[in-house]
C-alpha positions in Angstrom: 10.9 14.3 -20.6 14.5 13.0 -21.5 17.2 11.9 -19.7 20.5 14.1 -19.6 23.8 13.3 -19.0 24.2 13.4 -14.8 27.7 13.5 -14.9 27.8 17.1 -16.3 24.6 18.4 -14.8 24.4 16.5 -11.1 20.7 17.9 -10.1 19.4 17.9 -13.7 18.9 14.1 -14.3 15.4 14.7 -16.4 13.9 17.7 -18.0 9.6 17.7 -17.9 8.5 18.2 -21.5 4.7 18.6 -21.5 4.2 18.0 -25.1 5.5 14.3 -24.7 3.7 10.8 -25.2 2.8 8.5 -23.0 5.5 6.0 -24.6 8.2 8.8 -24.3 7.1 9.0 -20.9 7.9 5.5 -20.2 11.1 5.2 -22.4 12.4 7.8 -19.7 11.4 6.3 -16.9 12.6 2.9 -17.4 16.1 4.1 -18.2 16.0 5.8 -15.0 14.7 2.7 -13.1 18.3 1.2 -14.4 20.4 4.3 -13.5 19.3 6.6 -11.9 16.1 5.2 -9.9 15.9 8.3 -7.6 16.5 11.7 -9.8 16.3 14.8 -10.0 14.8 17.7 -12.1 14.9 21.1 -12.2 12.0 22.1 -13.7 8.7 22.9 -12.2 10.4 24.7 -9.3 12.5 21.6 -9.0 11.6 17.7 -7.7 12.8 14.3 -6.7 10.9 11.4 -8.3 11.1 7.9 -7.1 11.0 5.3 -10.1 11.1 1.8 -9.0 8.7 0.5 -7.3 10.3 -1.2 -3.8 11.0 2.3 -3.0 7.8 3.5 -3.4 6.4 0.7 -2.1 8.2 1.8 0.8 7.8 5.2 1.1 3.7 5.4 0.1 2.4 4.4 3.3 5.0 5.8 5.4 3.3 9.1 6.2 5.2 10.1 9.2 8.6 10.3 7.2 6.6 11.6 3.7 3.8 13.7 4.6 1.6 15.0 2.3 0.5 18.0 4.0 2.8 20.1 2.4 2.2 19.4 -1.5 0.0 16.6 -2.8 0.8 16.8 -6.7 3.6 18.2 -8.7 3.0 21.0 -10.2 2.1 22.1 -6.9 -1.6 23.6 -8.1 -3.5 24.2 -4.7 -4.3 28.2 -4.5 -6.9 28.2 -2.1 -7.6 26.9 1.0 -6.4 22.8 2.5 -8.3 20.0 1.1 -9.0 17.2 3.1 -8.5 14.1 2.9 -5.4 14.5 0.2 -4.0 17.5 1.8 -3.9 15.7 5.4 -2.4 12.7 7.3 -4.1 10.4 9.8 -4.9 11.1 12.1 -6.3 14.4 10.9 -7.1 12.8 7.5 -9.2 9.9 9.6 -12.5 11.5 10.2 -12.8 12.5 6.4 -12.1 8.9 5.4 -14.4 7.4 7.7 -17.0 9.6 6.8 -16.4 8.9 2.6 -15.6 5.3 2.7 -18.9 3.4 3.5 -20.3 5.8 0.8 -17.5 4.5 -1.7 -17.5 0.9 -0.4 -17.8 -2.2 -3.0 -21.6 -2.7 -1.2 -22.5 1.1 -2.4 -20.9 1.5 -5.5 -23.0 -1.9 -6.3 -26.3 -0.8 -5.8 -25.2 2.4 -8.2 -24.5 0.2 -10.5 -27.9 0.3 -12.5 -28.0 4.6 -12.8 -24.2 4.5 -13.7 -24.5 1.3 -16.1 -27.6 4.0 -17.6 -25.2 7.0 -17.9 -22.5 5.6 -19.4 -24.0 3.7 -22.2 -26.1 6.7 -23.0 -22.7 9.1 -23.5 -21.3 6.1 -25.8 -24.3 6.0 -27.4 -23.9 9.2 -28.8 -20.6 8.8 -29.8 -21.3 5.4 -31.4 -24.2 6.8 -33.4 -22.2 9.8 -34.7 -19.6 7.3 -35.6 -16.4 9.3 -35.0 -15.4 11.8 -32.7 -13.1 12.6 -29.9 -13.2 9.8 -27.0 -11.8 11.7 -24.6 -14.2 15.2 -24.7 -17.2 13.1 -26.0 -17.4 9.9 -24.0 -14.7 9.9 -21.1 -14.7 13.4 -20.0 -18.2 13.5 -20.1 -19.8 10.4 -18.2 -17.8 10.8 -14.9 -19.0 13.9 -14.4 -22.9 12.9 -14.5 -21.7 9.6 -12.5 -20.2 11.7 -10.1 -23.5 14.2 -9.5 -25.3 10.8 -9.5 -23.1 9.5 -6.4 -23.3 13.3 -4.6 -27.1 13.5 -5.6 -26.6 16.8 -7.5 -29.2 18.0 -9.5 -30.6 21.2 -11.3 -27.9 24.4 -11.8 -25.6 22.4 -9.9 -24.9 19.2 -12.0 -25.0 21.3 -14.9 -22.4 24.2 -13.5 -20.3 20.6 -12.6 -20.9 20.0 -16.2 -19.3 23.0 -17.1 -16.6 23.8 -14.1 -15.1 20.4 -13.8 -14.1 20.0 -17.4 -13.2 23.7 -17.5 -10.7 23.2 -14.7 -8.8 20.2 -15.8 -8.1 21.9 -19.5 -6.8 24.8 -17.2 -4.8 22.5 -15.2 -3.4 20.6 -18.4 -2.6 24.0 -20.3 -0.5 25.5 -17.5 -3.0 28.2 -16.8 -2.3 29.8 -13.2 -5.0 32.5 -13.8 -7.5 29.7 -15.1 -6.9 27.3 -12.6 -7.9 30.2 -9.9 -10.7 31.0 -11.7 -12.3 27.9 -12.3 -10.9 26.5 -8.7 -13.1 29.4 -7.1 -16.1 28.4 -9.2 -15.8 25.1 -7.6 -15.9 26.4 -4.0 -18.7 28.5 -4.9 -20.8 25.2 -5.8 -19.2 23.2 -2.7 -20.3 26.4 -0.3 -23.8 26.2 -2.3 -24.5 22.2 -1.8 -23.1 22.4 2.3 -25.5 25.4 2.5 -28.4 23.4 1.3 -27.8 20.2 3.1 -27.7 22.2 6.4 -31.2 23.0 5.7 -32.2 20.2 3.8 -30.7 16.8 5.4 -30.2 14.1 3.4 -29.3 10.4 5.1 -25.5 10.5 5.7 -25.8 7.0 4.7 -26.2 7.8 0.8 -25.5 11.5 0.8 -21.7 12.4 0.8 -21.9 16.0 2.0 -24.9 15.0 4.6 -22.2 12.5 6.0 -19.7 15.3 6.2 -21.6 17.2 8.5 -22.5 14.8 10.7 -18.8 13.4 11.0 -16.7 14.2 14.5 -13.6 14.9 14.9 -11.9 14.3 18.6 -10.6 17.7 19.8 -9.5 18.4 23.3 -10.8 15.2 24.5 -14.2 16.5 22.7 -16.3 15.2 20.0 -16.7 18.2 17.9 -18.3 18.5 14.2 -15.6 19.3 11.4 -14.7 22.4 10.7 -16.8 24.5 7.4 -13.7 25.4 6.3 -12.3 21.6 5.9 -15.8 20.7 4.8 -15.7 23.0 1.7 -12.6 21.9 1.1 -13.4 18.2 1.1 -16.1 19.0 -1.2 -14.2 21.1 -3.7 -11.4 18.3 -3.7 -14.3 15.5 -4.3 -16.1 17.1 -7.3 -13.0 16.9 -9.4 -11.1 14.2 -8.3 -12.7 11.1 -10.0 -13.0 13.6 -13.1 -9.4 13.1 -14.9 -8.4 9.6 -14.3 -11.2 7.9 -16.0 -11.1 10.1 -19.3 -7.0 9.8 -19.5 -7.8 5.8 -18.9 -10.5 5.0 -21.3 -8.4 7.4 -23.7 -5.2 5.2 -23.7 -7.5 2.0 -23.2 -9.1 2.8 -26.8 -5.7 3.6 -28.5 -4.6 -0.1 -27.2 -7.4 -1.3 -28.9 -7.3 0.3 -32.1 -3.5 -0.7 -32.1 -4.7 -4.3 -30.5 -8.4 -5.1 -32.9 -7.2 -8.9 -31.9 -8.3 -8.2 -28.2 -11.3 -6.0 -28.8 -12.7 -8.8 -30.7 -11.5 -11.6 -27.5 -13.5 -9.3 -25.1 -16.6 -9.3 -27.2 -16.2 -13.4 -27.5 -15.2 -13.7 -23.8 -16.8 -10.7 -22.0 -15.9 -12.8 -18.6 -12.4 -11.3 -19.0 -13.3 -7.9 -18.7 -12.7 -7.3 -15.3 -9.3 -8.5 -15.6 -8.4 -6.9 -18.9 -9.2 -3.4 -16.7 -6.8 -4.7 -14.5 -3.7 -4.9 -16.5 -5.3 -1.9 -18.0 -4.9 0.0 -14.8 -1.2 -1.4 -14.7 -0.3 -0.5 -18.0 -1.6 2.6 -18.8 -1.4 4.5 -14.6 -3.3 7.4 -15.3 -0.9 9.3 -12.8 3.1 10.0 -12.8 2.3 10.1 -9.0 1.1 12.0 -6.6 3.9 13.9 -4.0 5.1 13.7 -0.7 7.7 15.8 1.5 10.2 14.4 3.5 10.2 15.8 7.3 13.5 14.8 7.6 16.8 14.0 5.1 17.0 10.6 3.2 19.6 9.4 1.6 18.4 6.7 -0.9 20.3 4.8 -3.5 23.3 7.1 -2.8 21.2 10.4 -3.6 20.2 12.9 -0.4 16.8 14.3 -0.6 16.6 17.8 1.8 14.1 17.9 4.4 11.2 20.0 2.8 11.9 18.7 -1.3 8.9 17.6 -2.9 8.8 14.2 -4.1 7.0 12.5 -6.9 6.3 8.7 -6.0 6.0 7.5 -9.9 3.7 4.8 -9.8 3.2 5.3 -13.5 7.1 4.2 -13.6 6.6 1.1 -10.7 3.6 -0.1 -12.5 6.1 -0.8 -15.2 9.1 -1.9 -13.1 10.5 -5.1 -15.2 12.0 -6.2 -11.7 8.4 -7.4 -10.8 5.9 -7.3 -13.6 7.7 -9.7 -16.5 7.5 -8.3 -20.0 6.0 -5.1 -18.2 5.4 -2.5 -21.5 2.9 -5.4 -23.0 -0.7 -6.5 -21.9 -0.4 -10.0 -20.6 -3.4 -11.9 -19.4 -3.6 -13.7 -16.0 -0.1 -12.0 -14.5 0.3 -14.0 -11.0 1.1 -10.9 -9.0 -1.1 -8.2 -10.9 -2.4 -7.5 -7.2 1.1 -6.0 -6.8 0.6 -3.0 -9.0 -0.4 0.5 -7.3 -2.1 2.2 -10.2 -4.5 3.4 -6.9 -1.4 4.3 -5.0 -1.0 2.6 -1.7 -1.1 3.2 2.2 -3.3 6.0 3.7 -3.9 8.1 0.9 -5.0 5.2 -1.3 -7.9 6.2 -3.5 -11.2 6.3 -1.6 -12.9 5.8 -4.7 -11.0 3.3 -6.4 -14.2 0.7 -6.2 -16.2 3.6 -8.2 -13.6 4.0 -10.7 -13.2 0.5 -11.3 -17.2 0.1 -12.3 -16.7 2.8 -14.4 -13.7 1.5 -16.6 -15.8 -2.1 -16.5 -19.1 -0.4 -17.8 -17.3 1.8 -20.6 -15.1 -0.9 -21.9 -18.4 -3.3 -22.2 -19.8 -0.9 -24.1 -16.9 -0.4 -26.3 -16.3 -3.6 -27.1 -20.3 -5.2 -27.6 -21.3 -2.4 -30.1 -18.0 -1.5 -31.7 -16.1 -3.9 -34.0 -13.6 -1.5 -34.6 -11.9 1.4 -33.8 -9.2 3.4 -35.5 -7.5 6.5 -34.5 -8.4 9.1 -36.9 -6.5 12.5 -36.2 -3.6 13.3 -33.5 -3.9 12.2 -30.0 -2.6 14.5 -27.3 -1.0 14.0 -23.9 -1.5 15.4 -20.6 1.2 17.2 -18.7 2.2 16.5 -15.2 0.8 15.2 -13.1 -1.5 12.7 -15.5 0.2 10.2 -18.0 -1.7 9.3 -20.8 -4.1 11.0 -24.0 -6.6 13.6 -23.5 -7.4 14.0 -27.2 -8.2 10.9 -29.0 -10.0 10.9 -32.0 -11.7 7.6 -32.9 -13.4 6.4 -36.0 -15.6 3.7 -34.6 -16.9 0.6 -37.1 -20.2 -0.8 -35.6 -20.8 -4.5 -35.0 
C-alpha cells in the first residue's frame, strides 16, 4: 500500500499492495491519519477506509447509519449464502448472539481452560523439540483449530476434515483464489450441514454445545417465538468454524517476530510471568490482526470534507486507530502499563464486537507462556510473509528457537 499524490488522482489516495509488510502497512496509514484520514482506493472494486480512530470510534457501533449486511470484509469474499451474526444487524443479529455468548463468556472459556492449556502446549511442543520451523503453519495455525473442535465438541472425520478445510480456506483467501475460496467455502457448509444434522438427532446440552444452542434459540416473528431458520443456522456454523482460525496465527506470528527483534522482553516475561496478561494487551494493540472489517453507509456522509455514496463499502481500520498517535503516546513501540490501553479496539467495537474475544485472549496468554518458559530465544531464520487484505500481520515466520 502507498500513498499517491491526491491532488492529481482525487479518488486514488492509496493503492492495496498484497505483498507488503506489516510495517509498510503502518507507514501508510499513519501518513493518512495526518492527511488524508478518510481515503479512497481504487482497487479491489474500489473502498473508503476510515484511519483515525474518533471516527471509527464513531461509526463502529452505529449500525443503523453503517450496516453490515451488505459486506462484512474487504475483499468482499462471501459466495454462498448470509452468515449470521457478522452478516446481520440487531435486531436480526440478536438471537445468534444470545445464543453464542454464554457459550463464549469469561465463566466458559474458564473452565476450558485446562483441555486448551493441554492443546496448546502440546503443538509448541513439537515445534520446540524440532527446534526450528515455521510458527505460523506449525504452532499458530494449528492449535486454534483443535481448540476450536474442543469448544464445538467436534470429534472423529469432523475435527480432522476441520484440520484440513479451515487451513485450506484461509491460504485460499490470502492467495486471491476465487475458485479456491468456493471450493473450500463449500467444504465447510458440508461439515456445518453434517454436525446440525447430527445434533438434531443427537442433542447435546445447549449450555456447552454451540450448535445444540443454535437450535434451541428463538427468534420473535410475527409476534411468534419461532426456531431459527436452517438456512441461518448453517450459516452461523460455517461462519464459526473459521472465524477464531486466522487472527490467532497472524497474532502469535508478529508476537514472535517482536520478540526475536525484542530477546530483552522475552527474558522479562520469563522473570515476571505476572505481566503476561498485559504484555497480550499491548500485543493486541500493536500488532491488530485485522485492517478492519466493513460497513456500508445507508445514506451519504460527508466526513472530514470527503463524501462517501450511499451503498460504498467502508473499511473501519482499527489496525490504523490502534496506532493513532492522537491517543496512544509513542504508539508504533510496546510500552508497559499505558493508562488508557482499554481504549484500543483490536476486538472492534459496538454490536459486532468479537463474540469470542474472551477465547482468543486465553489462547494468546497460553501460547505466549509457553513461548517464553521453555524458549530462551528465538531468531528469525528465513523470510516472513504477510497477509493480504483483510489481515495485517505474518503468516510465514520461520523461527530458530534456543531452549532454556
Amino acid at each position: 500500500m502507498s500513498v499517491v499524490d491526491t491532488a492529481a488522482v482525487a479518488s486514488h489516495d492509496f493503492s492495496v499492495n498484497a505483498s507488503e509488510t506489516a510495517e509498510q502497512s503502518h507507514a501508510t496509514y499513519q501518513e493518512l491519519r495526518q492527511r488524508c484520514p478518510v481515503a479512497h482506493t481504487n482497487d479491489m472494486t474500489g473502498f473508503w477506509a476510515l484511519t483515525r480512530h474518533a471516527d471509527i470510534t464513531a461509526a463502529a457501533p452505529n449500525h443503523l447509519q453503517f450496516t453490515t449486511t451488505v459486506q462484512n470484509v474487504i475483499p468482499k469474499v462471501a459466495f454462498t449464502g448470509r452468515r449470521p451474526p457478522l452478516h446481520l444487524d440487531p435486531p436480526e443479529q440478536t438471537p445468534y448472539r444470545s445464543a453464542l455468548n454464554p457459550l463464549l463468556s469469561a465463566d466458559r472459556v474458564h473452565q476450558l481452560s485446562a483441555p486448551i492449556s493441554a492443546i496448546v502446549a502440546e503443538e509448541w511442543q513439537a515445534l520446540a523439540n524440532a527446534g526450528q520451523g515455521d510458527i505460523c503453519s506449525d504452532f499458530s495455525a494449528r492449535f486454534p483449530v483443535r481448540v476450536f473442535g474442543q469448544w464445538m465438541n467436534l470429534q472423529g472425520d469432523l475435527l480432522s476434515q476441520l484440520m484440513q478445510a479451515g487451513p485450506a480456506f484461509i491460504r485460499a483467501v490470502q492467495a486471491f483464489d476465487n475458485h479456491a475460496m468456493k471450493d473450500t467455502s463449500l467444504v465447510l457448509y458440508d461439515m456445518a450441514r453434517t454436525l446440525i444434522a447430527e445434533r438434531k438427532t443427537q442433542p447435546q446440552d445447549p449450555a456447552t454445545d454451540p450448535v445444540s444452542a443454535l437450535l434451541a434459540a428463538r427468534q420473535t416473528l410475527n409476534g411468534l417465538l419461532t426456531p431459527l431458520p436452517d438456512d441461518m443456522i448453517i450459516g452461523t456454523v460455517r461462519q464459526v468454524l473459521v472465524v477464531g482460525i486466522v487472527a490467532p496465527m497472524v497474532m502469535i506470528g508478529s508476537i514472535a517476530i517482536h520478540l526475536a527483534q525484542h530477546p530483552n522482553l522475552l527474558e522479562q516475561l520469563y522473570e515476571e510471568p505476572h505481566r503476561i496478561d498485559a504484555a497480550i494487551e499491548e500485543f493486541l494493540r500493536l500488532y491488530s490482526p485485522y485492517r478492519g472489517f466493513a460497513r456500508t453507509p445507508r445514506a451519504d456522509v460527508c466526513l472530514h470534507g470527503r463524501h462517501i455514496a450511499a451503498g460504498e463499502p467502508i473499511a473501519l481500520t482499527y489496525a490504523s486507530a490502534n496506532r493513532d498517535e492522537t491517543v496512544f503516546h509513542d504508539p508504533d513501540s510496546f510500552v508497559w502499563d499505558r493508562p488508557n490501553l482499554g481504549e484500543h479496539m483490536a476486538f472492534g467495537l459496538g454490536p459486532h464486537y468479537c463474540v469470542g474475544a474472551h477465547l482468543a485472549r486465553l489462547e494468546l496468554k497460553l501460547a505466549l507462556q509457553v513461548m517464553v518458559t521453555s524458549t530462551r530465544r528465538i531468531d528469525i531464520s528465513g523470510p516472513v510473509l504477510y497477509c493480504p487484505y483483510p489481515e495485517i500481520g505474518p503468516y510465514q515466520v520461520p523461527v530458530t528457537l534456543t531452549r532454556r
